[in-house]
VEXDREN-2710 file (C-alpha; in Angstrom, 1 decimal):
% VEXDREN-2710
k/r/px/py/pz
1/UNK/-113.2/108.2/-33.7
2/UNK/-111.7/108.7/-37.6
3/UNK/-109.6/106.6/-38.9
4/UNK/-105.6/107.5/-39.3
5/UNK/-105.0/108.9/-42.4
6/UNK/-102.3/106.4/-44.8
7/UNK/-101.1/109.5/-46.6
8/UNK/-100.4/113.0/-44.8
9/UNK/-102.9/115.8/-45.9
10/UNK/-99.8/117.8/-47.0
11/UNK/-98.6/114.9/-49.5
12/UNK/-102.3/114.7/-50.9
13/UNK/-102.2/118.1/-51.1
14/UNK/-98.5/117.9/-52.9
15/UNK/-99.8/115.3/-55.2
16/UNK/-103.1/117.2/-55.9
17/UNK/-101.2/120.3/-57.4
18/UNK/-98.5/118.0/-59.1
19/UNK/-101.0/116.7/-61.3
20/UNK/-103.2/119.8/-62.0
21/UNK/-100.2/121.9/-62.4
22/UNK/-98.3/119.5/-64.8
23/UNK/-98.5/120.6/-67.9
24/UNK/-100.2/118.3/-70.1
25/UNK/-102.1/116.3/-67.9
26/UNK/-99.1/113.5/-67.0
27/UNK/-100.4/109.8/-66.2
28/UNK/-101.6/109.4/-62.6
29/UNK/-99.3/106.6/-62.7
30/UNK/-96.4/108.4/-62.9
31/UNK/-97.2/111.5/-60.8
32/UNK/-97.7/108.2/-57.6
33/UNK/-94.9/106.3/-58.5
34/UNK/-92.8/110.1/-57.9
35/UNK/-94.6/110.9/-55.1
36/UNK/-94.6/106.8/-53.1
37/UNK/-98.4/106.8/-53.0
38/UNK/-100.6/104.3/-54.8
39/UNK/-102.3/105.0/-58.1
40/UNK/-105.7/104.3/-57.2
41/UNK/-105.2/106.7/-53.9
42/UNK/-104.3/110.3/-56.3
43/UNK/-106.9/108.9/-58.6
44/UNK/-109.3/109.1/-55.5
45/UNK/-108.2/112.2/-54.5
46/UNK/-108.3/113.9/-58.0
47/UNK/-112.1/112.6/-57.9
48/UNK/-112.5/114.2/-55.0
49/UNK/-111.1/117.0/-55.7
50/UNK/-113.0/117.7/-58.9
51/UNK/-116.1/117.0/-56.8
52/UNK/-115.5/119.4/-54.2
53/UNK/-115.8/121.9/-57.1
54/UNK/-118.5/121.1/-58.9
55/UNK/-117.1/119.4/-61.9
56/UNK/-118.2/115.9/-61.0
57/UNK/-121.7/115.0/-60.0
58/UNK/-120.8/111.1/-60.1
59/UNK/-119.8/111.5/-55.9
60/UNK/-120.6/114.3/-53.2
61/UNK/-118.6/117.2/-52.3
62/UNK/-116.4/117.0/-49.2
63/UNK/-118.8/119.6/-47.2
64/UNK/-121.7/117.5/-48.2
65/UNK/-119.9/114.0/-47.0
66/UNK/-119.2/115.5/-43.5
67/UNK/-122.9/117.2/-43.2
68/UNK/-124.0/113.6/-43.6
69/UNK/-122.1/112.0/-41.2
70/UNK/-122.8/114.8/-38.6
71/UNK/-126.4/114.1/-39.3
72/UNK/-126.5/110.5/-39.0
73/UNK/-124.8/111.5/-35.4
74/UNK/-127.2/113.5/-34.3
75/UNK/-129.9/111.2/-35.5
76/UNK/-128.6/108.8/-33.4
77/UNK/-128.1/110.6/-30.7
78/UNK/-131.6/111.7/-30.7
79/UNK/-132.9/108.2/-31.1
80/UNK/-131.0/107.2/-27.8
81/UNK/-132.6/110.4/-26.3
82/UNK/-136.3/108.7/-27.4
83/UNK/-136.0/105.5/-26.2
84/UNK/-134.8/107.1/-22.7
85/UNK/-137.8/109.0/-22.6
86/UNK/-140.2/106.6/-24.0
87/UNK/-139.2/104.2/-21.1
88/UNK/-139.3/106.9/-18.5
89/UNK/-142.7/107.8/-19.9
90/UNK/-144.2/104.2/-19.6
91/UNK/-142.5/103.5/-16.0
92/UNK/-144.5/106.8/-14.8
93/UNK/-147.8/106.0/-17.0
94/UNK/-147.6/102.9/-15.2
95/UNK/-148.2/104.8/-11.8
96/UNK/-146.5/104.5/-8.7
97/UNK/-144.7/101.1/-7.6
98/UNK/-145.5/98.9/-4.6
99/UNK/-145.2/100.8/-1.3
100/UNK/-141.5/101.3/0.0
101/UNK/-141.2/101.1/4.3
102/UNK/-139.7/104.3/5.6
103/UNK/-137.6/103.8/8.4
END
């Protein structure tokens, strides 16, 4: 399950364009205090944001972030799936248990 979000994904997105659309760059400071988010949360978004298209190589792109994470999902899932089968695989290389009565 994801975590909530602090900040709506419309005020990021307000923020975002605020900045970049300002025109000399303004402090991210002041672009937080107008908007009531925290300076080192735009900062994190303008990272990302520059990431996503190419301009950083410091961090990974959104798209690359949420390919990981489906990955390591799926890995998991299929590592449960292998110990399920490697169990089910000894129990019948074992051969068949002690007689049951039939009634």
């Amino acid at each position: 399950m994801a975590a909530q979000r602090k900040y709506p994904l419309e005020l990021r997105e307000r923020a975002l364009r605020l900045w970049r659309e300002s025109g000399p760059r303004p402090p991210i400071a002041q672009v937080a205090r107008q908007l009531g988010v925290r300076p080192e949360a735009l900062r994190t978004w303008i990272g990302q944001e520059e990431a996503d298209r190419g301009e950083r190589s410091d961090r990974p792109a959104t798209e690359m972030t949420e390919e990981n994470r489906r990955l390591r999902r799926e890995n998991a899932e299929l590592r449960r799936v292998n110990e399920v089968l490697r169990a089910a695989s000894a129990r019948f290389a074992a051969g068949p248990g002690p007689a049951r009565g039939r009634s």
